[in-house]
N, C-alpha and C positions, 0 to 999 in steps of 0.2 A: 596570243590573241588570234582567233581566228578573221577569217575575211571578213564572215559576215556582222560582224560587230565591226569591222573596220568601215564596212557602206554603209552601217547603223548610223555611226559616231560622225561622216561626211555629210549624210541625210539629216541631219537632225542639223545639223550646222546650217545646212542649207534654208532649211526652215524657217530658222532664225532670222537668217538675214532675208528673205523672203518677209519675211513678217513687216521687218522694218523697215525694207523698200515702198511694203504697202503704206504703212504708217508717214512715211515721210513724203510719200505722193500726196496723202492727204492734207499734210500739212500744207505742202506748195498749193495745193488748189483752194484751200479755204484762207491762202492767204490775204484776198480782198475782201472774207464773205465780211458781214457784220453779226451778223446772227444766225444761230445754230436753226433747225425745224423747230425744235422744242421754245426759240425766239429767246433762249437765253446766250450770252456773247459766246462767241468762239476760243477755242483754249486750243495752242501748241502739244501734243503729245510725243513722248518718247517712250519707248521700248525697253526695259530695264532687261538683259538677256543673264547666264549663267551656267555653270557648271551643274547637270544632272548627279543627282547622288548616287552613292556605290561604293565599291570596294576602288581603293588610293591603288596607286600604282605601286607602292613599297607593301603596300597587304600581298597585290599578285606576286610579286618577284621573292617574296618571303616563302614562298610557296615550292619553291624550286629549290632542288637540294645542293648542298657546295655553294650558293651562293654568298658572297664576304656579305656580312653585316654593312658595311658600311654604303653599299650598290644601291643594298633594300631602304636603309635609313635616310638616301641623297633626297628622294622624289617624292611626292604626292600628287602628282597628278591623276585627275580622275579620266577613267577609261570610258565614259557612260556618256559624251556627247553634251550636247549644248541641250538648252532650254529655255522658254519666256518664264519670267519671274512675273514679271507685271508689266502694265501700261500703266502709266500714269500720267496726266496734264501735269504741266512746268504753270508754276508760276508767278508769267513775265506781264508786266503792267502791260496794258493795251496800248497801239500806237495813235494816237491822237494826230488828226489831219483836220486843217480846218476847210471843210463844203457848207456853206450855208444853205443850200439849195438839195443836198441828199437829205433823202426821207426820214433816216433816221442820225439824224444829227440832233446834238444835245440844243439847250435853249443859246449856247454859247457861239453855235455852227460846228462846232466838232463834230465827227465820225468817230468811233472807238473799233480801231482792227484792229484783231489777233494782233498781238507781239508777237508775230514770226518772222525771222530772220531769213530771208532767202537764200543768204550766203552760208550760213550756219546748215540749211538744211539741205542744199548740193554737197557741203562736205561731208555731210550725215548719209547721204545719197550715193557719194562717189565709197565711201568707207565701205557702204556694204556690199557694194557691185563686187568689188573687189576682194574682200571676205565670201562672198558667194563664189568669186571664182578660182578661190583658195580653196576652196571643200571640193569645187570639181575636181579639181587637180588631183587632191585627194584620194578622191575618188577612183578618179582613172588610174593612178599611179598600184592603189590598190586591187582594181580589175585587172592591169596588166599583170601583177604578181603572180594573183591567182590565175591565169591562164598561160603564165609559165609557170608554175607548178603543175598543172595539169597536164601539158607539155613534156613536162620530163619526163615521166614517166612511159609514155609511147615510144 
C-alpha cells in the first residue's frame, strides 16, 4: 500500500465523520423548531456511512508471490476508505408538550417537536469526535512513516 492511499483512506474517514458532526448539529438545533421553511414538521436525520468498493484485502495479498493461501483467504477488508451511503429521516413520533398559548399548537394545546433525543444525539456527537480523531491519528502515524522512509535514505 502505498502512503498516498493511506491519507486517501484517513481523509475520506474524516469526511465521514465531518459530515455527521454536521448532521447532528443540526439535529440539536432544530430540536425545539416546530416546523421546517417549507412549514412541514421537523424530522431527526442520520448519516448511514460505509465501506467504499474495490479490491478486498485477500484480492491484494493474493497478489504477492509465496504467500500461504490461508493469509490471503483470513481477510476482506476493503482498502478504499469510508463513504456516505445516504442520509436519511428516522422515524420517531413527534414529542408532544402541552402550550396552550404557542402559535402553533393543536386545538388540544399540544406542540408537536421533532422526536429528538438530546442524549442520543451527544452520543452520536461524542462517537464521531472521536472517530475523526482516530483518522488523524491515522494520519499522522502514516505522514510520519513516510517521512522516515525518506529519512533513510539520506
Amino acid at each position: 500500500m502505498n502512503y498516498l492511499q493511506a491519507f486517501a483512506i484517513s481523509a475520506s474517514g474524516m469526511a465521514v465523520e465531518k459530515a455527521r458532526v454536521d448532521l447532528t448539529a443540526v439535529n440539536i438545533a432544530n430540536a425545539q423548531s416546530t416546523r421546517s421553511a417549507d412549514g412541514a414538521g421537523v424530522r431527526p436525520m442520520r448519516l448511514v456511512s460505509g465501506a467504499k468498493g474495490g479490491p478486498d484485502f485477500a484480492g491484494l495479498l493474493g497478489s504477492f508471490p509465496g504467500l500461504p493461501a490461508s493469509v490471503a483467504a483470513g481477510s476482506a477488508a476493503s482498502l478504499q476508505g469510508a463513504e456516505i451511503v445516504s442520509v436519511a429521516a428516522l422515524a420517531t413520533p413527534p414529542r408532544l408538550v402541552y402550550e396552550p398559548g404557542h402559535p402553533d399548537a393543536d386545538e388540544k394545546g399540544f406542540v408537536a417537536y421533532p422526536g429528538i433525543n438530546p442524549l442520543a444525539e451527544m452520543v452520536n456527537l461524542l462517537t464521531a469526535v472521536r472517530a475523526y480523531e482516530a483518522n488523524v491519528a491515522a494520519l499522522s502515524a502514516a505522514k510520519t512513516m513516510a517521512l522516515r522512509t525518506l529519512n533513510m535514505g539520506g
